[in-house]
FILOLO-759874 format. One record per residue (C-alpha): residue number from 1; x, y, z; residue in one letter. Coordinates in nm, 4 decimals. Each point is the difference from the previous one (the first is absolute). Example, Ala and Ser with C-alpha at 12.3 -4.5 7.8 and 13.67 -1.06 7.14 Angstrom:
BEGIN
[titi 1, [1.2300, -0.4500, 0.7800], A];
[titi 2, [0.1370, 0.3440, -0.0660], S];
// end
This chain:
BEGIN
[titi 1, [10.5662, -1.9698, -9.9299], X];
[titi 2, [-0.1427, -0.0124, -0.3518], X];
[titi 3, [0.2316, -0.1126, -0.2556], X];
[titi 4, [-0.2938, 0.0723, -0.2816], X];
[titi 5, [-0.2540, 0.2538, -0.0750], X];
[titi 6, [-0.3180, -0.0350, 0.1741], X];
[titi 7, [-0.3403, 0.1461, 0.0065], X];
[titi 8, [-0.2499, 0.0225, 0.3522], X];
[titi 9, [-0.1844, -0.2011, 0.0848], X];
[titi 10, [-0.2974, 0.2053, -0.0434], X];
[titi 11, [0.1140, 0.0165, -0.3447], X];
[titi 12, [0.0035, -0.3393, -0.0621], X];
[titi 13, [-0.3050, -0.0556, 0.1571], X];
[titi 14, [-0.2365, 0.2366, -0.1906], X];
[titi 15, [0.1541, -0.2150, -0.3126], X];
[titi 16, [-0.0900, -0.3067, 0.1756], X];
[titi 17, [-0.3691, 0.1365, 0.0985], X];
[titi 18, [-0.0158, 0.1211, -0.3821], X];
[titi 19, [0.0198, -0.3619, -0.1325], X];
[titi 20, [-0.1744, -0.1843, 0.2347], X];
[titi 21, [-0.2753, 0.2494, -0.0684], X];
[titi 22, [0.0575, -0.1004, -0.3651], X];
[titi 23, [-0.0755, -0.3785, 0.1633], X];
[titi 24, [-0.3471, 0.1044, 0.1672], X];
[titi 25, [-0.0902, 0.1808, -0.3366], X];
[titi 26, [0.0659, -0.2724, -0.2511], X];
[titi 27, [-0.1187, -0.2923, 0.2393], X];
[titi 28, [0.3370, -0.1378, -0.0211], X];
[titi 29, [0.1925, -0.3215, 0.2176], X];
[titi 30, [0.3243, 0.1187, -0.1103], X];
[titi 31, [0.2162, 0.2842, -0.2279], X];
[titi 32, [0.3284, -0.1501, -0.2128], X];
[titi 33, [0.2418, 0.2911, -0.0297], X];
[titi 34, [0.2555, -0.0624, -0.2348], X];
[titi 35, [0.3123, 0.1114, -0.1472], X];
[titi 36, [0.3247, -0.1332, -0.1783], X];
[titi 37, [0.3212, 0.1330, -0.1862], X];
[titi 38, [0.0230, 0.2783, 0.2285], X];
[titi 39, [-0.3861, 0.1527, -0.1000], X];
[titi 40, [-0.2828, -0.0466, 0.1831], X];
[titi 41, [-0.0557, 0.3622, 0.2193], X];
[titi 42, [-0.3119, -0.1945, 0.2376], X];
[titi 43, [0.2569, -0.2607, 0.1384], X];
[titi 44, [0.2446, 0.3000, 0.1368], X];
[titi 45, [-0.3651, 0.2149, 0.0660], X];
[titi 46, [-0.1019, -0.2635, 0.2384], X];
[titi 47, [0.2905, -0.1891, 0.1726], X];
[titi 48, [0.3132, 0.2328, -0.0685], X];
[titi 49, [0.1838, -0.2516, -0.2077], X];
[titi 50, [0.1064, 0.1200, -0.3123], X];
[titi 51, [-0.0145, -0.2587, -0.2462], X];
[titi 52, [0.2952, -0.1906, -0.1598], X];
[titi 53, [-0.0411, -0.2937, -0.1827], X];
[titi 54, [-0.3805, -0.1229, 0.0802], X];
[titi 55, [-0.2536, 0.0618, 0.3574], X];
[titi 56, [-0.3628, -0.0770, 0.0031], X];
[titi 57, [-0.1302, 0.1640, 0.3360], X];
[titi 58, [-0.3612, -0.1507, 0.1276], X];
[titi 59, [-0.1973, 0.1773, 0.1721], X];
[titi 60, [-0.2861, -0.1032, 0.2688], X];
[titi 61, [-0.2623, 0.1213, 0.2218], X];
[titi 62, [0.1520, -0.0112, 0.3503], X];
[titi 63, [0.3054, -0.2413, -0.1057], X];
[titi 64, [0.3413, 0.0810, -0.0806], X];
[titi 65, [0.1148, 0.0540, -0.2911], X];
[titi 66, [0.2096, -0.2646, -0.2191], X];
[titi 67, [0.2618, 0.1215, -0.2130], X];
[titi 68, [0.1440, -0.2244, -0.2158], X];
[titi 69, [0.3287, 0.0953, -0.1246], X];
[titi 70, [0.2325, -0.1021, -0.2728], X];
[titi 71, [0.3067, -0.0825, -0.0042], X];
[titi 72, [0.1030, -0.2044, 0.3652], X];
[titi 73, [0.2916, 0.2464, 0.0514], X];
[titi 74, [-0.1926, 0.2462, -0.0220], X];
[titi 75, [-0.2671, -0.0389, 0.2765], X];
[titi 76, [0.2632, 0.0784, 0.3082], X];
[titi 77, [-0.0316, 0.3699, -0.1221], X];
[titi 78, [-0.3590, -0.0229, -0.0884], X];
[titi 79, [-0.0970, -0.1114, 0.3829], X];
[titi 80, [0.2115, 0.3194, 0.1174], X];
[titi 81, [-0.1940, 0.2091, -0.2314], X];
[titi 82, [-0.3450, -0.1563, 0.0169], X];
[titi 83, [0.0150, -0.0543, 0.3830], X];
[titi 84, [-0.4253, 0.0406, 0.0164], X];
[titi 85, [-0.0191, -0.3092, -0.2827], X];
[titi 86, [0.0579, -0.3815, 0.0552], X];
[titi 87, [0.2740, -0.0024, -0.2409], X];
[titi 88, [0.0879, -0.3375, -0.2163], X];
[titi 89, [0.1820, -0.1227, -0.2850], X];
[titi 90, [-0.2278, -0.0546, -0.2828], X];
[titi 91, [0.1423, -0.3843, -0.0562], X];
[titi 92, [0.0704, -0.1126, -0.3219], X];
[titi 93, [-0.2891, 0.2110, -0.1298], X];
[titi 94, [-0.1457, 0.2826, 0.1078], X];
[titi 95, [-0.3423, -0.0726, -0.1717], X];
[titi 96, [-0.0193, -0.3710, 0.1114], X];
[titi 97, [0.0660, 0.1279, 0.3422], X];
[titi 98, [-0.2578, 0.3008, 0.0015], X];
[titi 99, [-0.2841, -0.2348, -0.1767], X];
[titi 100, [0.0282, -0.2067, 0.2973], X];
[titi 101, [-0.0142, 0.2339, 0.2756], X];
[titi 102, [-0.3123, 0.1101, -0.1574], X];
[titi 103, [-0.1132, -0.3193, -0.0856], X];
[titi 104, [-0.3619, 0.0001, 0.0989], X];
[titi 105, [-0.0659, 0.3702, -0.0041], X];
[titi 106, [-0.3452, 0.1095, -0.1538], X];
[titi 107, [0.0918, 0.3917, -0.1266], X];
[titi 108, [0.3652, 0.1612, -0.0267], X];
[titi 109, [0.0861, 0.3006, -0.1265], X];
[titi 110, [0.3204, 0.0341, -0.1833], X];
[titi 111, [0.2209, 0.3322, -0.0163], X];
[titi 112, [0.3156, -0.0108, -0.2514], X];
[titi 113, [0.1698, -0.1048, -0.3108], X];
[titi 114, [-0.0969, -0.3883, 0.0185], X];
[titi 115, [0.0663, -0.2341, -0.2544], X];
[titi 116, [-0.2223, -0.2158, -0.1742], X];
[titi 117, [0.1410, -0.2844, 0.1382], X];
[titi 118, [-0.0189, 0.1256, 0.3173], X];
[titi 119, [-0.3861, 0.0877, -0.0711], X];
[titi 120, [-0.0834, -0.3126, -0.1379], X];
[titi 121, [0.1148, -0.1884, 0.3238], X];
[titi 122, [-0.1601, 0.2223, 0.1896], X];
[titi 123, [-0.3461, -0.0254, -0.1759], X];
[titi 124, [0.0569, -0.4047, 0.0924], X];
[titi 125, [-0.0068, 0.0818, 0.3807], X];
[titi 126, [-0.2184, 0.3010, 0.0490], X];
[titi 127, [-0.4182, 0.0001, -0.1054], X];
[titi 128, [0.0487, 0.3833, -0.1315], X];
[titi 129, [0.2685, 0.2382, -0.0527], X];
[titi 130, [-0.0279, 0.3304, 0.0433], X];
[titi 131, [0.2273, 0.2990, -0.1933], X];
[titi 132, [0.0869, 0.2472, 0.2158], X];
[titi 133, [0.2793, 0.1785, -0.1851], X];
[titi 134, [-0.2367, 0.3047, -0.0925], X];
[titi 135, [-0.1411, 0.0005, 0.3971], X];
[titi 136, [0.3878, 0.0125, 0.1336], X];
[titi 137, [0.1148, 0.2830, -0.2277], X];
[titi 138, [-0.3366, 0.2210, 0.1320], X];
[titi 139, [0.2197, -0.0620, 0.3254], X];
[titi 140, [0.3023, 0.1083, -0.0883], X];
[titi 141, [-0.0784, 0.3240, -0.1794], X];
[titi 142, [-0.0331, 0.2031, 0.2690], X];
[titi 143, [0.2866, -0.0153, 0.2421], X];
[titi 144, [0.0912, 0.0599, 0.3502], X];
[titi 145, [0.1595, 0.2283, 0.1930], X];
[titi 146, [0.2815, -0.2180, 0.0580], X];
[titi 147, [-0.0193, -0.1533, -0.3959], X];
[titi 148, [0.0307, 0.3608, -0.1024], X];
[titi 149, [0.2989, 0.0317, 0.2161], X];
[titi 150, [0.1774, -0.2885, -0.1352], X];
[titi 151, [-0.0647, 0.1346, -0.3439], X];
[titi 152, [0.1782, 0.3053, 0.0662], X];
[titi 153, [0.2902, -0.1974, 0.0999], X];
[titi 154, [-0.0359, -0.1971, -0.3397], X];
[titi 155, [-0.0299, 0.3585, -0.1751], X];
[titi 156, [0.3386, 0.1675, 0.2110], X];
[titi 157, [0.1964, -0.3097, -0.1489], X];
[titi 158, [-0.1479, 0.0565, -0.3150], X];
[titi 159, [0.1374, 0.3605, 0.0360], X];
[titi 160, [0.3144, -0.0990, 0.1033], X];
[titi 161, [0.0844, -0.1998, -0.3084], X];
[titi 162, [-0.1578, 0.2340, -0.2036], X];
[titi 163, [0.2472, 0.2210, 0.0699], X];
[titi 164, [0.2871, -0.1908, -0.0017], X];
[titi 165, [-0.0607, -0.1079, -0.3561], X];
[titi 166, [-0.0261, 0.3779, -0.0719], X];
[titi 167, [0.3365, 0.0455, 0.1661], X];
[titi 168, [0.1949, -0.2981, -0.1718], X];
[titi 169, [-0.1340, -0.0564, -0.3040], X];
[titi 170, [0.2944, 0.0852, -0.2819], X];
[titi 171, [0.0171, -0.0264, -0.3531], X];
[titi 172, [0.1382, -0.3612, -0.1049], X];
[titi 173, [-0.1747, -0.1991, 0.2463], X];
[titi 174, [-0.3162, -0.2288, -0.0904], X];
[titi 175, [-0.3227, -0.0633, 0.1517], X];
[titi 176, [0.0707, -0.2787, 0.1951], X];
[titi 177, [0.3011, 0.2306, 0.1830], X];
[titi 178, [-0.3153, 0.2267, 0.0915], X];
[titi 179, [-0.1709, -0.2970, 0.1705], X];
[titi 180, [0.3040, -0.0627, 0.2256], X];
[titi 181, [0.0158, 0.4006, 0.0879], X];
[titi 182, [-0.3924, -0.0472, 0.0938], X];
[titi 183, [0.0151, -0.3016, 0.2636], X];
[titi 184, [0.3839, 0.0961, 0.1338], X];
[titi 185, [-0.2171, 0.3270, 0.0982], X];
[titi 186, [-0.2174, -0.1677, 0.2399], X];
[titi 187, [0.1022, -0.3998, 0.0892], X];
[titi 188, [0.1779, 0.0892, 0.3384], X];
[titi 189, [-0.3389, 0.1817, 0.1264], X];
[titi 190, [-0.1618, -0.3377, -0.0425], X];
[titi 191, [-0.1636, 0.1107, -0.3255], X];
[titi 192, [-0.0714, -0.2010, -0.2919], X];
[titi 193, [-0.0915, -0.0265, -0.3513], X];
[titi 194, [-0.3648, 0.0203, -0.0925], X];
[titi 195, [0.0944, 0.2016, -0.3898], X];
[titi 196, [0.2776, 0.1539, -0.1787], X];
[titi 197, [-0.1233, 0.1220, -0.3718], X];
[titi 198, [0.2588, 0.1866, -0.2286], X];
[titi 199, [-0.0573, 0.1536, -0.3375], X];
[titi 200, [0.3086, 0.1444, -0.1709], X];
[titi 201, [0.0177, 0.1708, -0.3290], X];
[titi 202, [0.1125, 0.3040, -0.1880], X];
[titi 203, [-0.1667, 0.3270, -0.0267], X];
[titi 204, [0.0988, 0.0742, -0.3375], X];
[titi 205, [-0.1329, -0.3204, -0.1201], X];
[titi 206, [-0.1738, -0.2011, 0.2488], X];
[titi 207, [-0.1945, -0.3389, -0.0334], X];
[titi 208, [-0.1499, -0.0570, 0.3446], X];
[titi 209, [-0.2413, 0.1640, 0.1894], X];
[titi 210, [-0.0885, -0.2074, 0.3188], X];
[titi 211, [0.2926, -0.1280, 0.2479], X];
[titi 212, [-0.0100, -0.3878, -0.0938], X];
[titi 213, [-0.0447, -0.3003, 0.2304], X];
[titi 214, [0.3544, -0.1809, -0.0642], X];
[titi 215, [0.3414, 0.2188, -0.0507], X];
[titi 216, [0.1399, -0.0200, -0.2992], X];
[titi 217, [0.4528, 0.0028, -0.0680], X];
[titi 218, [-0.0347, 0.3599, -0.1918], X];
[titi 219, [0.2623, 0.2490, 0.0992], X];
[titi 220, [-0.1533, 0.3154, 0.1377], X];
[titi 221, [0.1923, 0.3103, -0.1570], X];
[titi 222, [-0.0357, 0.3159, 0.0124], X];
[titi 223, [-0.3331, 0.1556, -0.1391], X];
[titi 224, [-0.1925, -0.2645, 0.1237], X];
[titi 225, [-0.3012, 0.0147, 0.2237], X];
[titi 226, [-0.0560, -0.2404, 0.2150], X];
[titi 227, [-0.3732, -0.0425, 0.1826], X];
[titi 228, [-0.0607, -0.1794, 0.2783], X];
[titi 229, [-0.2079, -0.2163, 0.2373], X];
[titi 230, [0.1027, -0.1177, 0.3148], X];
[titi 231, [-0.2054, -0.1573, 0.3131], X];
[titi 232, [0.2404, -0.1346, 0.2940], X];
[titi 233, [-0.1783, -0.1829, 0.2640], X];
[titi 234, [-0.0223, 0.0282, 0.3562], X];
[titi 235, [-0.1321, -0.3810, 0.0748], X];
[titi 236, [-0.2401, -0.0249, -0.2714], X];
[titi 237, [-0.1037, 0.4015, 0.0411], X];
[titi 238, [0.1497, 0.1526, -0.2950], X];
[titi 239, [0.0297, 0.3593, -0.1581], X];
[titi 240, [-0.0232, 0.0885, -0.3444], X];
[titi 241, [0.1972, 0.2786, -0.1480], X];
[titi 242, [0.0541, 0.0953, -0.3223], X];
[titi 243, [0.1943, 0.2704, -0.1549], X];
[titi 244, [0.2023, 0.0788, -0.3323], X];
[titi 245, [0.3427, 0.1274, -0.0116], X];
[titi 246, [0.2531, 0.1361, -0.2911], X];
[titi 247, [0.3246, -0.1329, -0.0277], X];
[titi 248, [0.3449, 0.2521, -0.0376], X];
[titi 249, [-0.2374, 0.2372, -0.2300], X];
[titi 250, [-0.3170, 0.2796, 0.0456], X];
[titi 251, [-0.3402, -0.1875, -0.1244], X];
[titi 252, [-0.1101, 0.0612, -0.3254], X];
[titi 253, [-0.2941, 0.2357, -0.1340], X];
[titi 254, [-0.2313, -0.3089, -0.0100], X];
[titi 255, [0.1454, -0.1656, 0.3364], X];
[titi 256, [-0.0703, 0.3011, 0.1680], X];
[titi 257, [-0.3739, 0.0731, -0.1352], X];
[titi 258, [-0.0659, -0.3486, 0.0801], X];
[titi 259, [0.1037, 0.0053, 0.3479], X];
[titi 260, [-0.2195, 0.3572, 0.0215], X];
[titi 261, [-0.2759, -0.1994, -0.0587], X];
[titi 262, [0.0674, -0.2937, 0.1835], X];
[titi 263, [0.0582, 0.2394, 0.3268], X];
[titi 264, [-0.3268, 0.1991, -0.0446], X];
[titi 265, [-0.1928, -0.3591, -0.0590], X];
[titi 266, [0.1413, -0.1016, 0.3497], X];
[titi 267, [-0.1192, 0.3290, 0.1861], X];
[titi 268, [-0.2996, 0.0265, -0.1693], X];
[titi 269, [-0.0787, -0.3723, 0.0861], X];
[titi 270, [0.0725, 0.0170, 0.3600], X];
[titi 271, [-0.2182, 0.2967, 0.0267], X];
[titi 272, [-0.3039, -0.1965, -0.0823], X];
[titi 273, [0.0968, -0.3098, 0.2651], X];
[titi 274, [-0.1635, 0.0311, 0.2784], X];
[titi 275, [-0.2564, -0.2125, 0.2141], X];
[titi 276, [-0.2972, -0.0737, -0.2346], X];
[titi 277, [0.1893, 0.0992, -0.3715], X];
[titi 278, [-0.0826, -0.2282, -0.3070], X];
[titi 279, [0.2103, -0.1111, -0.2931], X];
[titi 280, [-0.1998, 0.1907, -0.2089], X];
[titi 281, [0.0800, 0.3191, 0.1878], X];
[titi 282, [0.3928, -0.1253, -0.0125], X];
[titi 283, [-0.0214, -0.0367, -0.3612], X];
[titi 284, [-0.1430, 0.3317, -0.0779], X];
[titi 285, [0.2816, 0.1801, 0.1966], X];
[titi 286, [0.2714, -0.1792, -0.2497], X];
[titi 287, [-0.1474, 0.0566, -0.2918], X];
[titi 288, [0.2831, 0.3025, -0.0217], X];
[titi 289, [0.1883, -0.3082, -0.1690], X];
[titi 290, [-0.1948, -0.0422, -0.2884], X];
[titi 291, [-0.0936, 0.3854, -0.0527], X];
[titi 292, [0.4404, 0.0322, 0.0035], X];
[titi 293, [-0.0092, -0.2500, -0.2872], X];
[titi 294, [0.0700, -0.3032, 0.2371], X];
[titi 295, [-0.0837, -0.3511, 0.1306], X];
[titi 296, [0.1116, -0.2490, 0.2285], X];
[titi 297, [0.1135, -0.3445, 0.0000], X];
[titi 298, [0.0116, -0.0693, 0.3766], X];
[titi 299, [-0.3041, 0.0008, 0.2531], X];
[titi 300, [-0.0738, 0.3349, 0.1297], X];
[titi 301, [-0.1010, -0.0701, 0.3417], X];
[titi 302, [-0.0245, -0.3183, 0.2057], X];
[titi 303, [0.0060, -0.1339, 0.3477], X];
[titi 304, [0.2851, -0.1202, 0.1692], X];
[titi 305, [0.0983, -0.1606, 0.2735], X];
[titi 306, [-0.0522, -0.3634, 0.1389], X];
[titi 307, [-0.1050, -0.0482, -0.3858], X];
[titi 308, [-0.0611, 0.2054, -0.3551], X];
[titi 309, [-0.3363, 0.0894, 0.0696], X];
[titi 310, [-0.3018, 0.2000, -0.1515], X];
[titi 311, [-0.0773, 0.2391, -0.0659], X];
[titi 312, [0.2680, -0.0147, -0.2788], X];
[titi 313, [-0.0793, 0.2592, -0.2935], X];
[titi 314, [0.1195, 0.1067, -0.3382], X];
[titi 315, [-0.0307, 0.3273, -0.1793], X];
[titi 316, [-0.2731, 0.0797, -0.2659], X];
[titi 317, [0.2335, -0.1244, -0.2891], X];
[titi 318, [0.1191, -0.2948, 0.2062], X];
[titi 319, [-0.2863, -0.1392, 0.1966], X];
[titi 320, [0.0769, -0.3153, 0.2013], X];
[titi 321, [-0.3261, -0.1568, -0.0538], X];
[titi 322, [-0.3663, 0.1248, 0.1275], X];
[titi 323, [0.0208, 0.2472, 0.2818], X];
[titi 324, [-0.0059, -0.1576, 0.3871], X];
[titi 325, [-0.2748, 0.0907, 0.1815], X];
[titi 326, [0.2352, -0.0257, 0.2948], X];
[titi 327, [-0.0365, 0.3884, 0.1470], X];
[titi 328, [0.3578, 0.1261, 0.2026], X];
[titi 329, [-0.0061, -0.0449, 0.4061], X];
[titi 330, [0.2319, 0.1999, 0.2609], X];
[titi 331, [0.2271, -0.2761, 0.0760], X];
[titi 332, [0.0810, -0.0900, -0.3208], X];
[titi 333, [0.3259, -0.0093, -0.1697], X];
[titi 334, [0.0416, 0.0499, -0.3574], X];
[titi 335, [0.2616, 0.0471, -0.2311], X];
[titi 336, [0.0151, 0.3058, -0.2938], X];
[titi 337, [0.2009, -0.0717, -0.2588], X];
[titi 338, [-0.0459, 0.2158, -0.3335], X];
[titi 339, [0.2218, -0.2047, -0.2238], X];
[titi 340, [-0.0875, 0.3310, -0.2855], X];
[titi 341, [0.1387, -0.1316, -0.3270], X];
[titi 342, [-0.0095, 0.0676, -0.3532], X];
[titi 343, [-0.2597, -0.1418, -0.2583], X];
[titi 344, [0.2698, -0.2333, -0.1883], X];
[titi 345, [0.0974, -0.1498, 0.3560], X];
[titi 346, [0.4092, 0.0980, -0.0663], X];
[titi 347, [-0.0344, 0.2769, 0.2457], X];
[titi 348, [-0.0929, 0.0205, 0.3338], X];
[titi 349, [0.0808, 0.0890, 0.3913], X];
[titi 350, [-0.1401, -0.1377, 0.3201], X];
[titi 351, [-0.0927, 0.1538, 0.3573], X];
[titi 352, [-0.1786, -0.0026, 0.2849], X];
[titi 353, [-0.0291, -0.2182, 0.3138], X];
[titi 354, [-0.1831, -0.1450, 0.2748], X];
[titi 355, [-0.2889, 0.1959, 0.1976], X];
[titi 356, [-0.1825, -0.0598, 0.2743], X];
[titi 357, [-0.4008, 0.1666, -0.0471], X];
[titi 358, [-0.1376, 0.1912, 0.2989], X];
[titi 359, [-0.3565, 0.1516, 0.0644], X];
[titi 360, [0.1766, 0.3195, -0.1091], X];
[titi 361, [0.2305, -0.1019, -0.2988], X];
[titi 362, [0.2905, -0.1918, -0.0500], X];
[titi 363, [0.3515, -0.0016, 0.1904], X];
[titi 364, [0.2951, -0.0839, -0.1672], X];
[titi 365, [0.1900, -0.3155, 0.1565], X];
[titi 366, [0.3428, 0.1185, -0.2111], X];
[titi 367, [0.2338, 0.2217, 0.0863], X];
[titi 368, [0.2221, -0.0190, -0.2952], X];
[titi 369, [0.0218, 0.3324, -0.2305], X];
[titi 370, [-0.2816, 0.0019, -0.3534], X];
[titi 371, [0.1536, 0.1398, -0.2466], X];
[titi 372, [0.1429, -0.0950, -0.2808], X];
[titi 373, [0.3483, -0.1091, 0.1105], X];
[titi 374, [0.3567, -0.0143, -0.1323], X];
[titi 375, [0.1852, -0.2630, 0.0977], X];
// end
């Protein structure tokens, strides 16, 4: 009986054939994956442990792997999970104990968020290190059948909270009430938190125009709108939905123009994405928003999935730096998000969600209603 989720084996082993291929390319003894404070997708990618406090996985050529996990009482859970790895406590310190199981090695790559600390103890034991970070995330933009399929678990959870805040939501409560709707909606599926974002303000005079990264203790009332961006996660495979929703009153003029816009911008967008589309062909499909008198504060577009990935893309009034050359690829998933807003940044709604692109166009992982909602 399995007591977690798993994937194949032939799953895991076209990951493990990916990296070591990564070995033969770079002329490498050895690859460092690490992770720590719950971040760190490669670690989970590789082993199926889903990083809590600190793990360092090494990887070699015909050897098993060593992952090194912090803290002790946590490694009885991370042998269950990791059952292909040679699983360890870290000791005292994770770095001491990595630098000397590599102690002697002439090239190692490294893959994650690693300290300089960590680095500089590292550069002590190894002759050259190797970044790999850009190499890994080429792996893990195009996903699997069976990634894809743990994505649209992520995405029905997403749903399903989705629409319970839509359901519950009442004039009087705050923000941080909204959070506790969102994660009651989907912690006894074995769902977690990857975001919750909440912007609340009123139509008649508002003052924010992007859901924010930390609630705030405001008391929604009626007249409010409230947007939205949610992304429950299905053992690190998360949707991403994102909707905007009136409270106890019809949207104003301007709300509803807005959201006009911010619909068209999401079919006209996923019209364009399909195998072998550009960013420059994305942003000439939404430049509706500026012709309607509008901009945008969030990213347009961007990957998801296993990691916030390229290609991400602005609007012509909000570019987010030069233009990728990275071109679209069936297998892809992406999220569309036009977050249309007003030039004075006080007004604004947000939609869209995750995608996955296909040789033909895109198909919609969400199954929760667009529209401009009231709650």
């Amino acid at each position: 009986m399995q007591n977690y989720p798993r994937f194949s084996t032939q799953e895991m082993a076209r990951r493990r054939l990916a990296i070591e291929n990564l070995i033969r390319e770079y002329e490498l003894d050895a690859i460092v994956v690490y992770g720590a404070n719950r971040s760190g997708s490669a670690i989970q990618w590789m082993s199926e442990w889903p990083v809590t406090r600190e793990a360092a996985l090494i990887v070699r050529p015909g050897r098993a792997d060593h992952l090194y996990i912090q803290f002790y009482n946590h490694v009885p859970t991370a042998r269950k999970l990791a059952k292909d790895a040679e699983v360890r406590w870290g000791g005292p310190s994770t770095t001491q104990t990595v630098s000397e199981d590599l102690h002697g090695s002439h090239r190692v790559g490294l893959i994650g968020p690693i300290g300089y600390k960590m680095h500089a103890a590292l550069k002590a034991a190894v002759d050259t290190l190797v970044d790999l970070d850009g190499a890994y995330t080429r792996l893990r933009m195009t996903k699997s059948a069976e990634e894809i399929d743990w994505l649209r678990l992520g995405a029905r959870l997403s749903d399903r909270a989705i629409g319970s805040l839509r359901e519950q939501v009442l004039p009087g409560m705050t923000e941080q009430d909204l959070g506790a709707i969102v994660e009651a909606a989907y912690l006894a599926e074995g769902g977690t938190n990857h975001i919750h974002y909440f912007g609340v303000t009123s139509m008649s005079s508002p003052d924010r125009c992007v859901p924010s990264q930390y609630p705030t203790n405001r008391k929604i009332a009626a007249g409010d709108i409230l947007t939205t961006e949610i992304s429950a996660s299905w053992w690190g495979y998360p949707g991403q939905v994102l909707r905007s929703m009136t409270i106890g009153a019809e949207p104003t003029d301007l709300y509803v123009r807005l959201h006009e816009v911010a619909d068209a911008t999401f079919d006209a967008v996923t019209a364009v994405l399909i195998d072998g589309a550009t960013a420059t062909r994305v942003i000439e499909a939404a430049n509706m928003i500026e012709e309607a008198g509008f901009t945008i504060y969030d990213d347009l577009v961007h990957g998801f999935g296993g990691g916030y990935f390229q290609p991400i893309i602005g609007s012509a009034s909000r570019m987010n730096g030069p233009l990728t050359e990275v071109v679209f690829e069936a297998g892809m998933t992406v999220v569309v998000q036009p977050n249309v807003i007003t030039p004075d940044v006080l007004a604004g709604v947000q939609t869209g969600q995750l995608v996955l692109i296909t040789k033909t166009g895109v198909e919609q992982l969400h199954q929760a209603p667009r529209g401009l909602w009231r709650a």
